[in-house]
GUFIBA-325839 format. One record per residue (C-alpha): x negated, y negated, z. Coordinates in Angstrom, 1 decimal. Last residue first. Layout:
BEGIN
R_east_north_up
R_X_Y_Z
...
***
This chain:
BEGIN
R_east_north_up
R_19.0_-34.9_-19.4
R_15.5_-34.8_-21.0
R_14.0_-35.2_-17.5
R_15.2_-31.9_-16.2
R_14.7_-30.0_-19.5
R_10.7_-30.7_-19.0
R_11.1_-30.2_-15.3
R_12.5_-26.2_-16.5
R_9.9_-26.3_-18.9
R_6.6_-26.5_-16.9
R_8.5_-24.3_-14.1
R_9.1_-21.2_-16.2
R_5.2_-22.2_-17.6
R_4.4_-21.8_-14.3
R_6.3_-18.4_-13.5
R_4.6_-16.9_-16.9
R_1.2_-17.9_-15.7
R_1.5_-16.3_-12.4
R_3.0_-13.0_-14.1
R_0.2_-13.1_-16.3
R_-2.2_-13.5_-13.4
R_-0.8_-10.7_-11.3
R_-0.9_-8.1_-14.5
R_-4.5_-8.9_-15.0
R_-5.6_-8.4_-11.7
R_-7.2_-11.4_-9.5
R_-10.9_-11.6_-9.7
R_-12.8_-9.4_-7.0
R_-14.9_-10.6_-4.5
R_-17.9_-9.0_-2.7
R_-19.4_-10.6_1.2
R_-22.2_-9.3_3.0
R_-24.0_-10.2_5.8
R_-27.5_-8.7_6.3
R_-28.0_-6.6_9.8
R_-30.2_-4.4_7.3
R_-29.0_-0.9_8.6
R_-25.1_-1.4_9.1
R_-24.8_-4.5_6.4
R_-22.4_-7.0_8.5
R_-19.0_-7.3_6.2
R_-17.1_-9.5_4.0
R_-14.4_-8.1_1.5
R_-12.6_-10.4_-0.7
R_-9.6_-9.9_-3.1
R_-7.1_-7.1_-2.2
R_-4.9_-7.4_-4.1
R_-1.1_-7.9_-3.9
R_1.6_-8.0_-6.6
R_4.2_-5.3_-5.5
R_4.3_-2.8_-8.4
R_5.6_-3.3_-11.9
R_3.9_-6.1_-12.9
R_4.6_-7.2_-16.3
R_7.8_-5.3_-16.3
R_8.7_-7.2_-12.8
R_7.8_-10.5_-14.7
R_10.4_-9.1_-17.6
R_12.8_-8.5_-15.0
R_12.9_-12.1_-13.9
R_13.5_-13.0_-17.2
R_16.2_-11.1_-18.0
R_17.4_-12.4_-14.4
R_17.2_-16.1_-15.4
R_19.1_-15.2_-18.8
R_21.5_-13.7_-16.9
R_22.5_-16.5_-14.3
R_22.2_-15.7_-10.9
R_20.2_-18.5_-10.0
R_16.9_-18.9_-8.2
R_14.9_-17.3_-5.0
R_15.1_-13.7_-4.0
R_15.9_-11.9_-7.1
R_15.4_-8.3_-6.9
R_12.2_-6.2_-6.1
R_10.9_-7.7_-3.2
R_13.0_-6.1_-0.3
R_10.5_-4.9_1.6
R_10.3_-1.1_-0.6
R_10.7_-2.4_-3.6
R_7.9_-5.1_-3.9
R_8.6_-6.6_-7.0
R_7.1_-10.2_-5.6
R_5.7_-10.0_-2.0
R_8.6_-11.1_0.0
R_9.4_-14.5_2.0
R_11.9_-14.2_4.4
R_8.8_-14.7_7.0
R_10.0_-10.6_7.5
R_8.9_-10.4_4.3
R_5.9_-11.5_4.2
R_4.8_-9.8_7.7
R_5.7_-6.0_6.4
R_4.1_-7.0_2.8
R_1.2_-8.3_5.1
R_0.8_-5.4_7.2
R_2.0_-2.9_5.5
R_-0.3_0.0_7.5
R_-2.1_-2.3_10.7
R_-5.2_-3.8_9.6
R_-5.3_-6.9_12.0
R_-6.8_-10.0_11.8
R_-6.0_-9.9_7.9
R_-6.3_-12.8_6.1
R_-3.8_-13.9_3.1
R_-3.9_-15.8_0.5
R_-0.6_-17.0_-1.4
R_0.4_-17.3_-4.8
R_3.9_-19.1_-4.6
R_7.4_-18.0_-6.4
R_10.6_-20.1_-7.4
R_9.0_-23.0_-6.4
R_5.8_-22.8_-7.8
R_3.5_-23.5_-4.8
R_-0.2_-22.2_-5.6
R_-2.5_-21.6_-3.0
R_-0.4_-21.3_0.2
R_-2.1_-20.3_2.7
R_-2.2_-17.5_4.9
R_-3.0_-15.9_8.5
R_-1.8_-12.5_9.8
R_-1.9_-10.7_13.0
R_-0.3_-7.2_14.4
R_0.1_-5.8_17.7
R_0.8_-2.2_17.5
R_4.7_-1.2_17.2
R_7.5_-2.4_20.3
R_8.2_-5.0_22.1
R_9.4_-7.7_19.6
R_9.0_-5.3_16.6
R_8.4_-5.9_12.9
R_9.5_-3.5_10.5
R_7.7_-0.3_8.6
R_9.2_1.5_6.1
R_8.9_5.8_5.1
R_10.8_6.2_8.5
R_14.1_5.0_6.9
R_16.0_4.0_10.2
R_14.1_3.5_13.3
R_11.3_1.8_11.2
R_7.6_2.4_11.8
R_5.7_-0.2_13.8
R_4.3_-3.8_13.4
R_4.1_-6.3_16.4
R_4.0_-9.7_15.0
R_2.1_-12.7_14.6
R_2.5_-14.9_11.4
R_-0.5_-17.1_11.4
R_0.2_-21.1_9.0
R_-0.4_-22.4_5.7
R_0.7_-24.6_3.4
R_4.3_-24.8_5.9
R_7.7_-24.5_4.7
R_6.9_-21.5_2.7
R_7.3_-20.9_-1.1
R_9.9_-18.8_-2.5
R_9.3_-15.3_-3.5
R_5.5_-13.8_-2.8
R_3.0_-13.2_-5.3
R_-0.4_-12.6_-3.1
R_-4.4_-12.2_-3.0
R_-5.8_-10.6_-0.2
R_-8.7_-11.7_2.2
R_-10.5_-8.9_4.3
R_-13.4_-10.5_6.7
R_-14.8_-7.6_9.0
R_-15.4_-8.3_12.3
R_-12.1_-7.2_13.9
R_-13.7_-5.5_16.6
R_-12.4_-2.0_15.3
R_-12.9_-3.0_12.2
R_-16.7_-3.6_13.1
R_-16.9_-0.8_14.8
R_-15.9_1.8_12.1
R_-18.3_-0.5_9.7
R_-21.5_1.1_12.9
R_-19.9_4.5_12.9
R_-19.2_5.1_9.4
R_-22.6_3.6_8.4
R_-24.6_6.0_10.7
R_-23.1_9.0_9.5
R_-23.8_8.0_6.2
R_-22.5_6.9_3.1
R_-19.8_4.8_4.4
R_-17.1_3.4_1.7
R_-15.4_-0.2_1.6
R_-12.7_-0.6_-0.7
R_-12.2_-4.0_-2.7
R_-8.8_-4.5_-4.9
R_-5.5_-3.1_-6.4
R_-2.1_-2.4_-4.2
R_0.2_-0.2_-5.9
R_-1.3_3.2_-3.8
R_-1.7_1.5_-0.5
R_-5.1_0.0_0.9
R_-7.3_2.1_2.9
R_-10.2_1.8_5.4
R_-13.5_3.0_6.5
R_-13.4_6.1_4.0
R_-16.5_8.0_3.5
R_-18.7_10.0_5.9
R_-17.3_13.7_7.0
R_-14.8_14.7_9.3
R_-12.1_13.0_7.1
R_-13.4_14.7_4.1
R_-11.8_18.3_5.0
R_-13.6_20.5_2.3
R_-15.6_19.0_-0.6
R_-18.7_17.4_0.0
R_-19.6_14.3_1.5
R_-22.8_14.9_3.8
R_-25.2_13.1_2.1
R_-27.7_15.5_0.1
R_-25.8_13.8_-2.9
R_-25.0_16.8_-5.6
R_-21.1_16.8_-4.6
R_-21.1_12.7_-4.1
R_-18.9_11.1_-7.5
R_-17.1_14.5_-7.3
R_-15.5_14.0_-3.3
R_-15.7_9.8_-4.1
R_-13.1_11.3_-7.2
R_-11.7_13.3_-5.1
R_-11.6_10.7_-2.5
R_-9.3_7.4_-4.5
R_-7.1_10.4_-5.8
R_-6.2_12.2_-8.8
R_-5.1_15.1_-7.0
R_-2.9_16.3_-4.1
R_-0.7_13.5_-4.8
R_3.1_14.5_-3.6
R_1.9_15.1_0.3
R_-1.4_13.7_0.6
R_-4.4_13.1_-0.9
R_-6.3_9.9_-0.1
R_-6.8_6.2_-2.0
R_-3.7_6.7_-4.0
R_-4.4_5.2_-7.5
R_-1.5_3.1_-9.1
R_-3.4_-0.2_-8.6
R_-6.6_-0.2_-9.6
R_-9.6_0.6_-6.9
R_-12.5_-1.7_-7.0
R_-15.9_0.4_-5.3
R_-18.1_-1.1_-2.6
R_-20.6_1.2_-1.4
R_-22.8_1.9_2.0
R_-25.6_3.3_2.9
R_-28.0_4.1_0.5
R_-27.3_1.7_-1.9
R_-23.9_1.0_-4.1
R_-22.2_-2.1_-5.1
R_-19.1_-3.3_-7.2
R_-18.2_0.3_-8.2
R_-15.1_0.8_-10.6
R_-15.1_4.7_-10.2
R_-14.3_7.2_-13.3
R_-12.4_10.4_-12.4
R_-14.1_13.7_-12.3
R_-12.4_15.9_-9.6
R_-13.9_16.9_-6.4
R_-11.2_19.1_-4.7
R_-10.8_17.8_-0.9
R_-8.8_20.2_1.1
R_-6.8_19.0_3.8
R_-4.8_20.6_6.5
R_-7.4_19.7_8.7
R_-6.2_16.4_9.1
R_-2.9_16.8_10.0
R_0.0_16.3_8.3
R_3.7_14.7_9.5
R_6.0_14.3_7.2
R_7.7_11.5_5.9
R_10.6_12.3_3.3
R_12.7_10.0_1.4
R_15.5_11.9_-0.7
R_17.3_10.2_-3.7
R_20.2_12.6_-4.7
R_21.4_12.4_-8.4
R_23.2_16.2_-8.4
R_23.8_17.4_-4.7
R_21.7_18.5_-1.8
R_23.7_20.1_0.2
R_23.4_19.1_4.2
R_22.3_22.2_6.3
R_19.4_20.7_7.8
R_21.1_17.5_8.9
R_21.0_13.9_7.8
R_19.8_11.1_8.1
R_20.7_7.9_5.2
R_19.0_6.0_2.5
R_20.1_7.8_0.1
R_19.0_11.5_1.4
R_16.3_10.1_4.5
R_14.0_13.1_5.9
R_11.8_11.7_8.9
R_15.0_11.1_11.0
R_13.2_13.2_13.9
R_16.0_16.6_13.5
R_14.8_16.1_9.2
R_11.4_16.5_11.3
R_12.0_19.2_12.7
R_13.9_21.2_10.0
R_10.6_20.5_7.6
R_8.3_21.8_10.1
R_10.6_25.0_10.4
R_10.3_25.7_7.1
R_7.1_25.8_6.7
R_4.8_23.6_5.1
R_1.6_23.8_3.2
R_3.1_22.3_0.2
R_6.5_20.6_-0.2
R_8.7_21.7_-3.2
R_10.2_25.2_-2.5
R_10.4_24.0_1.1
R_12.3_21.2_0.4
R_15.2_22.6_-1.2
R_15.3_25.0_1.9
R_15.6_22.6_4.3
R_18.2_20.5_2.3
R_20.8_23.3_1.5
R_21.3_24.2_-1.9
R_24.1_22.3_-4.0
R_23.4_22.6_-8.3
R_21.2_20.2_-9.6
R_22.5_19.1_-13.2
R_21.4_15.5_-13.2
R_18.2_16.8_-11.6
R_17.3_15.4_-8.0
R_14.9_12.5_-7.1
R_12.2_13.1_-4.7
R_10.4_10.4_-3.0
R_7.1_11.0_-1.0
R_5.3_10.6_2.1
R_2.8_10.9_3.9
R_2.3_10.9_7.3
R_-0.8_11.2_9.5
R_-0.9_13.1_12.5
R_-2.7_12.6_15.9
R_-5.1_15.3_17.0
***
């Protein structure tokens, strides 16, 4: 059975007094011993500021520890919890829910509730379907995932049937997924196919990096729908759904999804140095403080009817006020220009 890893980020108390890494962790991870969590500080999957280290390294006051662990499937236990669902269609196979960003789709390490499946877990407990609580993942329900800040379309499997027949068709790459974007800069070219092998990062195992010869083969097309310069709102479609993909693909283009931490996004790629510039700057981050993707369209082939099927969302509230802020940026920054 191949493991999944989640991961989290702890940060230490101003006043933490030195105990040894390993047995820090234990007394804060779940459902994991202490010689999982020396293993996989040996693999590099425990970063303390950025860095590896050893079991026996003191954890001191202000430490930022990344760890990746390893879970498997059956350690999960699906709670149904009632949380209200955004759904865009339902029938008795399939349904189409919109997820907001700051909801983790599954439970994991750090979000054992509040999550994307317990609320499907509650949503389906007096359904004769199969979804109950208990392990999920052996059950109908999930086709796919987006990450935790990203907001848009999720596709869900009712039946046995469904899960098999949508598994298929992401598996053939038949299923149209188009995301919207805030990326720094604006590309060269309107639009154009970044192809690159994806895999996780040999040195902070929470990222992923593009590979030459390495990583799982990985394809995204975009264009540019909005050039402003500083910023551009972009389109993407997936070929591939590898984990990242197009914040992974974005940035390595040099061209990162905007207040995306973790790729590089959250600091000023593209404009001056100036303060004022970078008050502003941070205000857009404040107005959208996660990396500004959604995901926007989601086309599939109905698994009973043979119908095609294609739902959109709008773009997010915070993503078009940050849009509209950058534009009006521009508006008087070529005003000023021709007043000189």
């Amino acid at each position: 059975m191949e493991p999944r890893f989640e991961e989290i980020q702890i940060l230490t108390d101003p006043g933490q007094t030195p105990i040894r890494l390993d047995k820090f962790l234990l007394d804060r991870l779940e459902k994991t011993s202490r010689s999982k969590i020396q293993s996989g500080i040996k693999q590099g999957l425990v970063l303390v500021n950025g860095k590896t280290v050893k079991s026996n390294y003191l954890v001191r006051p202000n430490d930022t520890i990344d760890v990746s662990i390893p879970r498997f499937h059956d350690e999960f236990t699906i709670l149904p919890e009632d949380i209200p669902l955004d759904i865009r269609y339902e029938d008795d196979d399939v349904l189409v829910v919109h997820k907001p960003p700051g909801m983790v789709v599954h439970p994991g390490v750090g979000n054992w509730s509040g999550t994307l499946v317990n609320a499907l877990a509650h949503y389906f407990k007096n359904s004769p379907l199969p979804i109950k609580e208990g392990n999920f993942e052996d059950r109908p329900g999930l086709v796919h995932r987006i990450d935790k800040d990203t907001s848009g379309l999720l596709l869900i499997a009712k039946t046995e049937e469904a899960m098999s027949n949508l598994g298929k068709q992401f598996f053939d790459h038949t299923i149209d997924r188009e995301y919207a974007a805030i990326i720094w800069g604006q590309p060269e070219e309107e639009s154009g196919t970044i192809e690159g092998n994806i895999g996780r990062s040999k040195e902070n195992a929470t990222k992923y990096k593009v590979f030459e010869d390495e990583g799982k083969h990985a394809i995204t097309h975009y264009k540019v729908e909005e050039g402003l310069y500083y910023v551009s709102h972009v389109s993407c479609r997936l070929e591939t759904g590898r984990t990242h993909q197009i914040r992974v693909h974005m940035s390595h283009l040099g061209h990162p999804l905007f207040n995306d931490e973790k790729y590089g996004g959250s600091r000023i790629v593209k404009g001056t140095v100036f303060s004022k510039y970078r008050r502003f700057v941070e205000h857009g981050f404040d107005m959208c403080p996660r990396q500004a993707l959604h995901a926007r369209l989601l086309g599939f082939t109905h698994p009973r009817t043979g119908e095609r099927m294609t739902f959109e969302a709008d773009m997010p509230e915070d993503m078009s006020a940050v849009l509209t802020r950058w534009r009006n940026y521009l508006t008087s920054r070529e005003k000023a220009m021709k007043d000189l």
